[in-house]
DSSP file (Angstrom, degrees, kcal/mol; ACC not computed):
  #  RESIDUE AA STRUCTURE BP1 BP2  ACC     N-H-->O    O-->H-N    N-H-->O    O-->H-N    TCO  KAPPA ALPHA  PHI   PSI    X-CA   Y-CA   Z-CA
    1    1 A X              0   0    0      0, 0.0     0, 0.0     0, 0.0     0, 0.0   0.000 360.0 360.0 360.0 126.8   -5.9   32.6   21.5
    2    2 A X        -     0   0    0      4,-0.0     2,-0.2     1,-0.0     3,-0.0  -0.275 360.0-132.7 -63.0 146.1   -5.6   31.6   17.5
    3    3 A X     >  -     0   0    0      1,-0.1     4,-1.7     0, 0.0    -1,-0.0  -0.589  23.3-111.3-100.1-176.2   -2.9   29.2   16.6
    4    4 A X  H  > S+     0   0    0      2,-0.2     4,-1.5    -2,-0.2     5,-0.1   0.913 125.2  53.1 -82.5 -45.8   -0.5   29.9   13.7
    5    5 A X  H  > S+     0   0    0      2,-0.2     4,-1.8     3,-0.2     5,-0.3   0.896 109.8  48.7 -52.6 -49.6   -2.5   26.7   12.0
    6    6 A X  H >> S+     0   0    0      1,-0.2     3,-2.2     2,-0.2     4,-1.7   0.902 110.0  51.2 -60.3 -73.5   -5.9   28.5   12.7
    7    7 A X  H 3X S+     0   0    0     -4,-1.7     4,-3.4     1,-0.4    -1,-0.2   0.557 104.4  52.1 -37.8 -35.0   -4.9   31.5   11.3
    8    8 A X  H 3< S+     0   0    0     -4,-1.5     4,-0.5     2,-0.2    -1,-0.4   0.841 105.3  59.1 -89.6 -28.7   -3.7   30.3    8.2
    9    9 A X  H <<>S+     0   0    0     -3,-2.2     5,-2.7    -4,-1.8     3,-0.4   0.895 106.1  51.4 -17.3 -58.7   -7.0   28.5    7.7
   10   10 A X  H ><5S+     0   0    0     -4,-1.7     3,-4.6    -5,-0.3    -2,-0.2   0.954 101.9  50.6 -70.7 -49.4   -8.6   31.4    7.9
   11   11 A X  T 3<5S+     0   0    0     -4,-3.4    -1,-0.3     1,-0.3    -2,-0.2   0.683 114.6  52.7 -70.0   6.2   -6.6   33.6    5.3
   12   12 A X  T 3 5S-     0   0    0     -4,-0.5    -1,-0.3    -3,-0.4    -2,-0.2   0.162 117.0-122.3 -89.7   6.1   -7.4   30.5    3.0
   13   13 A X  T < 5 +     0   0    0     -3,-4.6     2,-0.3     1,-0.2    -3,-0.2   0.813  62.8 146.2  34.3  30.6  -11.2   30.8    3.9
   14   14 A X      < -     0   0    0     -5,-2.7     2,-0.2    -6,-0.1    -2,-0.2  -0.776  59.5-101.4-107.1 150.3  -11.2   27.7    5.1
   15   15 A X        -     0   0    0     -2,-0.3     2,-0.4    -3,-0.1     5,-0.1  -0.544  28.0-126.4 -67.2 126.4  -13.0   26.3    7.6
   16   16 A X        +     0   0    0     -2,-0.2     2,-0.3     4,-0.1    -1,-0.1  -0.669  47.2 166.3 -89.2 108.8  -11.0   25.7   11.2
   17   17 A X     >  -     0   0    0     -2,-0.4     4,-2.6     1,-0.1     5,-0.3  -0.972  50.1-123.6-129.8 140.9  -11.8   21.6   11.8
   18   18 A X  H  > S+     0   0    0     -2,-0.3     4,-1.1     1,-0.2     5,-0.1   0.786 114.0  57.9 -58.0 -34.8  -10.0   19.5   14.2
   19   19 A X  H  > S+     0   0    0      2,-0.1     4,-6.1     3,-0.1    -1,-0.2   0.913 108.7  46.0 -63.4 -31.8   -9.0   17.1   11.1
   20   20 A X  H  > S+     0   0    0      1,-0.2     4,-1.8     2,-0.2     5,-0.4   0.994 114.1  45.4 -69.7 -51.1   -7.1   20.2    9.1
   21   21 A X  H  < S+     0   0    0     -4,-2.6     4,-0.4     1,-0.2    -1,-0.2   0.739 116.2  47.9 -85.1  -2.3   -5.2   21.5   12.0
   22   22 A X  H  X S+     0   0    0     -4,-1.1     4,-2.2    -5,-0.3    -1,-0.2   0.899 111.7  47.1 -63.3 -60.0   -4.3   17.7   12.9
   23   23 A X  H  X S+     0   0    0     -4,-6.1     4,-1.7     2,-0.2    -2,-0.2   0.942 119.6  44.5 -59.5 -42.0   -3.2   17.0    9.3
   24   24 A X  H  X S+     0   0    0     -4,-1.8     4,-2.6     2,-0.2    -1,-0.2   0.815 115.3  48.8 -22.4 -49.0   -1.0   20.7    9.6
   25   25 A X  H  > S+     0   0    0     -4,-0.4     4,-1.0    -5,-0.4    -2,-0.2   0.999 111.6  44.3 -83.1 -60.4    0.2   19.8   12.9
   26   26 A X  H >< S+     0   0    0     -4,-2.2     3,-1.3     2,-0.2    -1,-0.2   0.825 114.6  50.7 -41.1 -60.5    1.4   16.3   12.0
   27   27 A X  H >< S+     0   0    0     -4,-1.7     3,-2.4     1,-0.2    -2,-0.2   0.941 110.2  50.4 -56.2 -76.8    3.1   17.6    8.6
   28   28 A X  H 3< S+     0   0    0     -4,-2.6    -1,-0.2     1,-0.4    -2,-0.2   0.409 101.2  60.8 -70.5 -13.7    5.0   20.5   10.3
   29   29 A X  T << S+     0   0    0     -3,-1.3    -1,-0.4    -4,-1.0     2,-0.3   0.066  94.5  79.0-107.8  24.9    6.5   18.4   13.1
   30   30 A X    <   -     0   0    0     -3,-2.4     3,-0.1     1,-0.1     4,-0.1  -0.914  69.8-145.3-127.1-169.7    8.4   16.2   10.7
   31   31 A X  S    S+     0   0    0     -2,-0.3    75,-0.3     1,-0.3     2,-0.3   0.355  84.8  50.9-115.1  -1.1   11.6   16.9    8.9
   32   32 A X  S    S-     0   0    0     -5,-0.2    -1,-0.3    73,-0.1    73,-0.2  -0.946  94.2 -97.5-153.7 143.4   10.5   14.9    5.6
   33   33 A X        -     0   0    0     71,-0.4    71,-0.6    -2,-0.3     2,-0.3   0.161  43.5-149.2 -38.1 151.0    7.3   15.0    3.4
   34   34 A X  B     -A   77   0A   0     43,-4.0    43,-1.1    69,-0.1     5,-0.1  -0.999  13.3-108.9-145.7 141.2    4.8   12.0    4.5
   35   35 A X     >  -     0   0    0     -2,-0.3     4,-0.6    41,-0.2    42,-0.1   0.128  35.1-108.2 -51.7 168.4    2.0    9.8    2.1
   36   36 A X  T  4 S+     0   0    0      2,-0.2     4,-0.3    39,-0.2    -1,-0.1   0.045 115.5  58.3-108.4  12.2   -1.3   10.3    2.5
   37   37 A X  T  > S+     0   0    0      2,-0.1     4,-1.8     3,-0.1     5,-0.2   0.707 105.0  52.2 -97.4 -43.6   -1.4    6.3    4.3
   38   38 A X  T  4 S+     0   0    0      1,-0.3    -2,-0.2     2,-0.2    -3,-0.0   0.648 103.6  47.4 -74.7 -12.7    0.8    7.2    6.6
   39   39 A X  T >X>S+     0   0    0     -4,-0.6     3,-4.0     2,-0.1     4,-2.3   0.835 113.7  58.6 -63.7 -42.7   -0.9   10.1    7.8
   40   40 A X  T 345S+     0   0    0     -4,-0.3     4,-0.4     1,-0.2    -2,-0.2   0.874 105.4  48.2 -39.4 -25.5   -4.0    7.6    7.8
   41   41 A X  T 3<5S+     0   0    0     -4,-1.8    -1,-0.2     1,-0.2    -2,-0.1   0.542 113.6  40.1-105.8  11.7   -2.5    5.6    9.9
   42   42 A X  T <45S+     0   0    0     -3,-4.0    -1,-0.2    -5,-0.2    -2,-0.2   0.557 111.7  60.6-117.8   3.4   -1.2    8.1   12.7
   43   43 A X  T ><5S+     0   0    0     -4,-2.3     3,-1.9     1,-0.2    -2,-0.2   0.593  87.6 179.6 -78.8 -13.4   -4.6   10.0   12.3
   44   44 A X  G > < -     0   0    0     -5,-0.5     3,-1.7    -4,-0.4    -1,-0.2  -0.283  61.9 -13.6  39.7-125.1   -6.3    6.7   13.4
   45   45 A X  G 3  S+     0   0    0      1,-0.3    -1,-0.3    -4,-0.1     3,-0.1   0.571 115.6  97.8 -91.0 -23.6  -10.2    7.0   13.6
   46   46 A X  G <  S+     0   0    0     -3,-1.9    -1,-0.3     1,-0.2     2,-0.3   0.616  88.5  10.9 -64.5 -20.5   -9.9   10.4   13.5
   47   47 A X  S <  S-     0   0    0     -3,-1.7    -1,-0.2    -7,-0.2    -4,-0.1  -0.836  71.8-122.9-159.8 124.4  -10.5   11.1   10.0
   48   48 A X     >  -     0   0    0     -2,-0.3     4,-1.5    -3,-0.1     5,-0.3  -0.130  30.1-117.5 -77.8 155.2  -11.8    8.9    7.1
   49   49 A X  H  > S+     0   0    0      1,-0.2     4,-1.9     2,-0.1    -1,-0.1   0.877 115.7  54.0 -77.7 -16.2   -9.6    8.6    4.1
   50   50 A X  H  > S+     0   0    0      2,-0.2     4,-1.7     3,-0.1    -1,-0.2   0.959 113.8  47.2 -33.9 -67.3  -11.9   10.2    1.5
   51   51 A X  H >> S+     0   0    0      1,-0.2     3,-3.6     2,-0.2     4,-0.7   0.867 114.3  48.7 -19.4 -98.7  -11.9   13.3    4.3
   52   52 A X  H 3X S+     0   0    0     -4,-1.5     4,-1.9     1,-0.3    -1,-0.2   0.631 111.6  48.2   9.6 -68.6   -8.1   12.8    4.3
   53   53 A X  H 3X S+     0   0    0     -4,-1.9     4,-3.6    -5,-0.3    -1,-0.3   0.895 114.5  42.7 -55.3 -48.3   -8.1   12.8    0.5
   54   54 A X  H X< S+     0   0    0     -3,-3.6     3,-0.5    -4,-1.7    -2,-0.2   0.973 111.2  58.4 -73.4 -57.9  -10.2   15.9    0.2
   55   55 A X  H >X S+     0   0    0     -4,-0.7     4,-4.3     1,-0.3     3,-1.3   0.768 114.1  38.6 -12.3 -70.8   -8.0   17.8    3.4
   56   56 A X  H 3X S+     0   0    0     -4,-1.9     4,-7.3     1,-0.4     5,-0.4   0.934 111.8  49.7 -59.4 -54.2   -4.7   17.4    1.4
   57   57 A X  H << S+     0   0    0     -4,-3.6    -1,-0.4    -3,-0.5    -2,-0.2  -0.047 119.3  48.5 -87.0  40.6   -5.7   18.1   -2.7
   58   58 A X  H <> S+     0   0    0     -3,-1.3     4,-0.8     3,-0.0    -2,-0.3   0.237 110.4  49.1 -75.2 -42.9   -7.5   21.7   -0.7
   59   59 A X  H  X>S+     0   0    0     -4,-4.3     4,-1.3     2,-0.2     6,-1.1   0.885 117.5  44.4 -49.1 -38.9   -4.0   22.5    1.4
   60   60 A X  H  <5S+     0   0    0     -4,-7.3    -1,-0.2    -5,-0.2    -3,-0.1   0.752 113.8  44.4-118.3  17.4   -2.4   22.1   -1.9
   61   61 A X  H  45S+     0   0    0     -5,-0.4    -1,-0.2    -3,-0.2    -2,-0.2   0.660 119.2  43.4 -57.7 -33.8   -4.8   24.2   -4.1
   62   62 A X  H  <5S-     0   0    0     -4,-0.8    25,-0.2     3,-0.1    26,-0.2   0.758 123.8-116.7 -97.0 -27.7   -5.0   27.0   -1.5
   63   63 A X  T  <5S+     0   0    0     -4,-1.3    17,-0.3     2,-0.2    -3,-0.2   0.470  77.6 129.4  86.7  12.6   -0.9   26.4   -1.3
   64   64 A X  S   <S+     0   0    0     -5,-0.9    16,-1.6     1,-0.2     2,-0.4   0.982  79.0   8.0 -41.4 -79.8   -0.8   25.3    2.1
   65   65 A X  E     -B   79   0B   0     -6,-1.1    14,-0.3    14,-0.2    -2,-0.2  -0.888  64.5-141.4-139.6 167.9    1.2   22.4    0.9
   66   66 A X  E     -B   78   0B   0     12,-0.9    12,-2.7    -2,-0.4     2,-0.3  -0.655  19.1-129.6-118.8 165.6    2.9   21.1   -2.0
   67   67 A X        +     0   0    0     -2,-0.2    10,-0.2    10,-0.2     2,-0.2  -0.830  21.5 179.8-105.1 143.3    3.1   17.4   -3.2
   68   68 A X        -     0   0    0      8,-0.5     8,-3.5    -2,-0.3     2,-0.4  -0.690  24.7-126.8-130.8 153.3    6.3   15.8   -4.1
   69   69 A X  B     -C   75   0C   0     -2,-0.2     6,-0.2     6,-0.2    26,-0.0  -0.952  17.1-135.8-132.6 141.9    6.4   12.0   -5.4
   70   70 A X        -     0   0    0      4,-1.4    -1,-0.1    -2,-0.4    33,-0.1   0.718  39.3 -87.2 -55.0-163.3    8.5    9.5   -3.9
   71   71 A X  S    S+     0   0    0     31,-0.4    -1,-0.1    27,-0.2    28,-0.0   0.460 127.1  56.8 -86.1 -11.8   10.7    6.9   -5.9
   72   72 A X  S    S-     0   0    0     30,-0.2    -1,-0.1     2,-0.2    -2,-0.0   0.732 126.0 -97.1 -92.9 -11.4    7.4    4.3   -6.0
   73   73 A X  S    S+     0   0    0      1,-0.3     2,-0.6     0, 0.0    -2,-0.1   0.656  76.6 154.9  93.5  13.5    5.2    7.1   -7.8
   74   74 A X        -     0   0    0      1,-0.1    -4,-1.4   -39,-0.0    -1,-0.3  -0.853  50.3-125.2 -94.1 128.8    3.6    8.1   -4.3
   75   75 A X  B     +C   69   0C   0     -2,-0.6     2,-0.4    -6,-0.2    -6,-0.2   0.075  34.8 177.6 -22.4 113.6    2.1   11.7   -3.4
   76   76 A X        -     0   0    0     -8,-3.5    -8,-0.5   -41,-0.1     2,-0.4  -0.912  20.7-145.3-115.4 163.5    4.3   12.8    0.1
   77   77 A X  B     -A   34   0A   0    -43,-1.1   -43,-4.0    -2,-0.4     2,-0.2  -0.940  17.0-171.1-125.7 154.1    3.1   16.5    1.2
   78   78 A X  E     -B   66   0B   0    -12,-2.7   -12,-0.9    -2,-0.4     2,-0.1  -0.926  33.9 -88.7-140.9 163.0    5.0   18.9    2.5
   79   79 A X  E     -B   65   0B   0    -14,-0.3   -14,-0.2    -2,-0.2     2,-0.2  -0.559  46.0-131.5 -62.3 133.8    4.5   22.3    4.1
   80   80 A X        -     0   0    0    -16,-1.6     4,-0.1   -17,-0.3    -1,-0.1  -0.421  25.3-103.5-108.2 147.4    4.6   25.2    1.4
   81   81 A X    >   -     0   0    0     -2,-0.2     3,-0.7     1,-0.2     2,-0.5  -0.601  39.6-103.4 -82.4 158.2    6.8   28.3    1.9
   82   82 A X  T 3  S+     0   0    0      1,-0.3    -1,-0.2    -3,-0.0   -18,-0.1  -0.184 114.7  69.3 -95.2  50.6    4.8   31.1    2.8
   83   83 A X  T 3  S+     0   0    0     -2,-0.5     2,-0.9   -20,-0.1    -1,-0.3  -0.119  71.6 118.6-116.0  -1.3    5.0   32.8   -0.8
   84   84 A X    <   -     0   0    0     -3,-0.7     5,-0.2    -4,-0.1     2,-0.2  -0.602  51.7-161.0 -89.3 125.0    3.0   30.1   -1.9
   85   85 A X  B >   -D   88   0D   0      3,-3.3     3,-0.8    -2,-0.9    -2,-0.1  -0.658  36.5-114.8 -87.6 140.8   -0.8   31.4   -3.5
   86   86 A X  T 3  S+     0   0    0      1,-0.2   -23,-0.2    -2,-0.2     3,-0.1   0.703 125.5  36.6 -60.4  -6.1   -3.6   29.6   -4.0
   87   87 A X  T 3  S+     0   0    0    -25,-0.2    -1,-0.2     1,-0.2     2,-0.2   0.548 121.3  46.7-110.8  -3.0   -2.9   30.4   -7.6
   88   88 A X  B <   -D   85   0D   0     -3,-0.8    -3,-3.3   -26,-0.2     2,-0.2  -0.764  58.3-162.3-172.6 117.4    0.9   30.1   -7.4
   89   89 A X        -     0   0    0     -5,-0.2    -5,-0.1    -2,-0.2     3,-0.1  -0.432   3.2-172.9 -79.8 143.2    3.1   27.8   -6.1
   90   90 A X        +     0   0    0     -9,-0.2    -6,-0.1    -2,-0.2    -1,-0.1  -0.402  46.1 122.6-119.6  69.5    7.1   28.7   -5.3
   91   91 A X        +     0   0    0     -8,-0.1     2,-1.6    -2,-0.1    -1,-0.1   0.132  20.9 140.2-110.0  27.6    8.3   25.6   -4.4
   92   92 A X        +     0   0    0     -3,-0.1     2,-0.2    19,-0.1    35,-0.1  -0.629  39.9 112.3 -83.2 102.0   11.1   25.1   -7.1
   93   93 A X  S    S-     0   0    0     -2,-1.6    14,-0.3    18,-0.1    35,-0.3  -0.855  72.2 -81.1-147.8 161.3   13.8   23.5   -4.8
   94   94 A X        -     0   0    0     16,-0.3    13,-2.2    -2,-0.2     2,-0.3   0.246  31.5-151.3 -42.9 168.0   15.2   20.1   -4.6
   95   95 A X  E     -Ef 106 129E   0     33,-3.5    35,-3.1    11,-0.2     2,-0.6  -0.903  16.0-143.3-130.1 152.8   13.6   16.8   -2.9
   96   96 A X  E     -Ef 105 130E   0      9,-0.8     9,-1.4    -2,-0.3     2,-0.5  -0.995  10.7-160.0-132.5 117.6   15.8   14.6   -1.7
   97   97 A X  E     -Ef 104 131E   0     33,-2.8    35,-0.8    -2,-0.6     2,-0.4  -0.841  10.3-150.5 -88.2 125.6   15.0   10.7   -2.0
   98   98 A X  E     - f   0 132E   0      5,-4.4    35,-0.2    -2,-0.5   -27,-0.2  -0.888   9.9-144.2-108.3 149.7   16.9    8.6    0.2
   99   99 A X  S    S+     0   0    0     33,-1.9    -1,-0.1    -2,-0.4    34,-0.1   0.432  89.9  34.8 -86.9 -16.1   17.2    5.4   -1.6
  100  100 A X  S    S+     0   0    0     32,-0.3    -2,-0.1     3,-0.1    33,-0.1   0.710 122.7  34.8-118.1 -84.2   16.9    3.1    2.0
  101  101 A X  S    S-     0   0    0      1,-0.1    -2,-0.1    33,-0.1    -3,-0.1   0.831  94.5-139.4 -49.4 -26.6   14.5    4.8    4.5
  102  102 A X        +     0   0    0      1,-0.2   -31,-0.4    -5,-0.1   -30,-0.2   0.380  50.8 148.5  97.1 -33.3   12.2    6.1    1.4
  103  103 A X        -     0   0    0     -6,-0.1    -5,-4.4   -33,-0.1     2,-0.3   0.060  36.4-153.5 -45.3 139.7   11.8    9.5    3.3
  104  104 A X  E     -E   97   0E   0    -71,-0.6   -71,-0.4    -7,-0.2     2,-0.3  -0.994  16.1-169.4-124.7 111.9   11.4   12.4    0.8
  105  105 A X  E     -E   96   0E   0     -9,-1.4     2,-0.8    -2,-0.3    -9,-0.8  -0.791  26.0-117.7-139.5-170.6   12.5   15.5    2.1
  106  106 A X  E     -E   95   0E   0    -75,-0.3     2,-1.0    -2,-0.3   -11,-0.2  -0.609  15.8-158.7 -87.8 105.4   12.3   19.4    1.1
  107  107 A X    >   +     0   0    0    -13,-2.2     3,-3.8    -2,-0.8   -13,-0.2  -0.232  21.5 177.4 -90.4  58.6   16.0   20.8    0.5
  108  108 A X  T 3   +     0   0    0     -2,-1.0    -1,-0.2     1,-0.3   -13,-0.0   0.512  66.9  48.6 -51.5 -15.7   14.4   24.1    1.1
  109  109 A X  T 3  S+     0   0    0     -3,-0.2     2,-0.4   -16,-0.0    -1,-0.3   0.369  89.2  87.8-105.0  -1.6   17.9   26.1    0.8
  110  110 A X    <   +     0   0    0     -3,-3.8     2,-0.3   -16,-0.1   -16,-0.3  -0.840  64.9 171.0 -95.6 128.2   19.0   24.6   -2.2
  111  111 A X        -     0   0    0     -2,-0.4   -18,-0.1   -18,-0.1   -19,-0.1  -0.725  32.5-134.4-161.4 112.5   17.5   26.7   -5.4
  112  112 A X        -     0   0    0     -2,-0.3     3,-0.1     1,-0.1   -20,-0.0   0.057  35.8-108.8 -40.9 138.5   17.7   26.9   -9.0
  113  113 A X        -     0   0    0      1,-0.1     2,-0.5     0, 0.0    -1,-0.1  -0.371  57.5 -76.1 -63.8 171.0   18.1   30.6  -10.7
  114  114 A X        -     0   0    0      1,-0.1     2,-0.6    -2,-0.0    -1,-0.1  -0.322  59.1-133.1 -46.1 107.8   14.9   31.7  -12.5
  115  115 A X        -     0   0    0     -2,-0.5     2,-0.8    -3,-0.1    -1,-0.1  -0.630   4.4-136.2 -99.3 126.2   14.9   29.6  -15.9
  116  116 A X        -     0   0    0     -2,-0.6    -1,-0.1     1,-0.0     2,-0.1  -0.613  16.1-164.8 -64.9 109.9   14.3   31.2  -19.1
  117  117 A X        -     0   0    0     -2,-0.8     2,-0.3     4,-0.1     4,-0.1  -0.375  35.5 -98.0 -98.5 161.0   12.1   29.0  -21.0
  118  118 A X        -     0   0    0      1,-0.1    -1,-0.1     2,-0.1     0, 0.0  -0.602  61.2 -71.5 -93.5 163.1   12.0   30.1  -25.1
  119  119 A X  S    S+     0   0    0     -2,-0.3    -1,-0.1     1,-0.2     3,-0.1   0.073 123.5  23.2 -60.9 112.8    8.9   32.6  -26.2
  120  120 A X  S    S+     0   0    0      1,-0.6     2,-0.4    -3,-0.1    -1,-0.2   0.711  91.4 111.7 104.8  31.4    5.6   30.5  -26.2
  121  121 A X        -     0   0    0     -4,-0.1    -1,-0.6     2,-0.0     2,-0.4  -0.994  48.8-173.9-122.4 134.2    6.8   28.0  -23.9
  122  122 A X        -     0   0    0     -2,-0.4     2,-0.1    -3,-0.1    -3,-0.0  -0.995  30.3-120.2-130.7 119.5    4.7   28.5  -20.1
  123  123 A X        -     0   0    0     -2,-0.4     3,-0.1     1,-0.2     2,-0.1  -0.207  24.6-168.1  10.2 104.8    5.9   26.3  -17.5
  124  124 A X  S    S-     0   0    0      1,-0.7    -1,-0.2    -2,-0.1     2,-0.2   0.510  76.0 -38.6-102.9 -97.2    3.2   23.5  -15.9
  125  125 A X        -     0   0    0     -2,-0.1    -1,-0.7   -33,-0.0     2,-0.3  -0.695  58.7-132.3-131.9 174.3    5.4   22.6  -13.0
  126  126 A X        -     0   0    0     -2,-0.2     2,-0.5    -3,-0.1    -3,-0.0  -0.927  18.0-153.1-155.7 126.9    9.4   22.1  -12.7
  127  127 A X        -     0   0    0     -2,-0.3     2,-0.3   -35,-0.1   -33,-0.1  -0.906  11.4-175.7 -90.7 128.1   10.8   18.9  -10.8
  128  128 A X        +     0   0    0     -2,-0.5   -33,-3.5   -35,-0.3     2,-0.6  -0.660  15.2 170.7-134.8  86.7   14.1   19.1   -9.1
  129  129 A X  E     -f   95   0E   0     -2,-0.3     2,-0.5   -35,-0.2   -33,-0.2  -0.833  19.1-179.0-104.2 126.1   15.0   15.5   -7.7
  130  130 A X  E     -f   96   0E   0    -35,-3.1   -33,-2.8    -2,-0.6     2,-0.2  -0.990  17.4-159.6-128.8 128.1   18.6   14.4   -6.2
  131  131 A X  E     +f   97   0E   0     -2,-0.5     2,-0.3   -35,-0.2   -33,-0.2  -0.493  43.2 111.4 -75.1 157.5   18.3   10.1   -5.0
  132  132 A X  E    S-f   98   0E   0    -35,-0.8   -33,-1.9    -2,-0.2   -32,-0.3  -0.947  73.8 -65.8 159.4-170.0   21.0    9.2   -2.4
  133  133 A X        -     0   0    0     -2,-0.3   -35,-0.1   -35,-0.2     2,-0.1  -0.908  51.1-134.9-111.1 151.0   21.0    8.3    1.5
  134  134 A X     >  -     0   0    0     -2,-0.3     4,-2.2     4,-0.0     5,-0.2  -0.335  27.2 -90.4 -98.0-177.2   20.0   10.8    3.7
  135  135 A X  H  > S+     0   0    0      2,-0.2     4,-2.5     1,-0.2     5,-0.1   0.849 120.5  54.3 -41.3 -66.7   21.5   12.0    7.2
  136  136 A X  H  > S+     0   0    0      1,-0.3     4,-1.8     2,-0.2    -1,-0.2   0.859 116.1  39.5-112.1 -61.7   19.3    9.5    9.5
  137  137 A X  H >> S+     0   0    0      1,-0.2     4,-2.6     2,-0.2     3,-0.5   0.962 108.9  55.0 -71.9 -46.2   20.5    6.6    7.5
  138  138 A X  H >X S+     0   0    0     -4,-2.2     3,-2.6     2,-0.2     4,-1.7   0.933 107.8  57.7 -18.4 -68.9   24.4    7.5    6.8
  139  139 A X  H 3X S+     0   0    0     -4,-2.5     4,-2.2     1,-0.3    -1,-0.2   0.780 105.0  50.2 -39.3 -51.4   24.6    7.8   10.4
  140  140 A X  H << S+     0   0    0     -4,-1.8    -1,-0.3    -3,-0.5    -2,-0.2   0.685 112.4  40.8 -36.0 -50.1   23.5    4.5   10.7
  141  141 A X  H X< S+     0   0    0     -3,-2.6     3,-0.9    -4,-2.6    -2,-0.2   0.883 112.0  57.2 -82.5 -36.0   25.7    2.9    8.4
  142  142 A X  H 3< S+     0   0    0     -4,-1.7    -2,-0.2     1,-0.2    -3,-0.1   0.974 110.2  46.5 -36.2 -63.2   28.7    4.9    9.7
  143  143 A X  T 3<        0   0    0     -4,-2.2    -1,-0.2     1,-0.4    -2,-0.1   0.263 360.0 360.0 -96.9  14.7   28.1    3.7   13.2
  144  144 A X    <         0   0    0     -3,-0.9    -1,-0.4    -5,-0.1    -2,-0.2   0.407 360.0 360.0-105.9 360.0   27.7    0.2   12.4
């Protein structure tokens, strides 16, 4: 039986390897986007970081997932909504930096209307970043 991770390999034409559907599986079980060291370092031996390297900038070419950057300037991925093309991304909603844990995470329900740019202006890509403390830490400071 295909997983949902195999399958989507495959409608990318990509090859089904134990490193992609690790890096997949690892991204999808957290609740905020994660650097390309910190997957190194929970992939262990499993996958060298060039591999690594290559894994990530082909999930977000194909639109498997999109890159956000932190407050430090670092690359997090995150999982891409499934409108996302290898030729066209829809990822315009906020990221949320929390300003103490570092965690970057996807405000996937929060979303700008369409913006009219003026004639002869095309659009590269569209940043929507709000800094603050997130849930995990408030709670934390509340309850201390």
């Amino acid at each position: 039986m295909e997983t949902d991770f195999e399958n989507l390999l495959r409608k990318n034409h990509l090859k089904v390897t134990q490193p992609r559907l690790s890096v997949l599986q690892i991204i999808a079980e957290r609740d905020a986007a994660i650097s390309q060291p910190v997957l190194e370092k929970m992939m262990g031996d499993e996958v060298d970081r060039v591999t690594l390297y290559r894994i990530l900038k082909t999930f977000e070419e194909k639109g498997i997932l999109h890159k956000v950057m932190d407050l430090n300037g670092t690359a997090n991925y995150a999982i891409c909504s499934s409108s996302c093309t290898e030729h066209e991304h829809h990822d315009e909603h906020f990221h949320f930096n929390c300003t103490n844990c570092h965690q970057v995470y996807c405000m996937n329900n929060f979303h700008l209307p369409p913006i009219q740019l003026p004639s002869g202006f095309k659009a590269g890509s569209l940043t929507l970043a709000i800094t603050g403390i997130c849930n995990h830490c408030n709670e934390k400071v509340q309850s201390s």
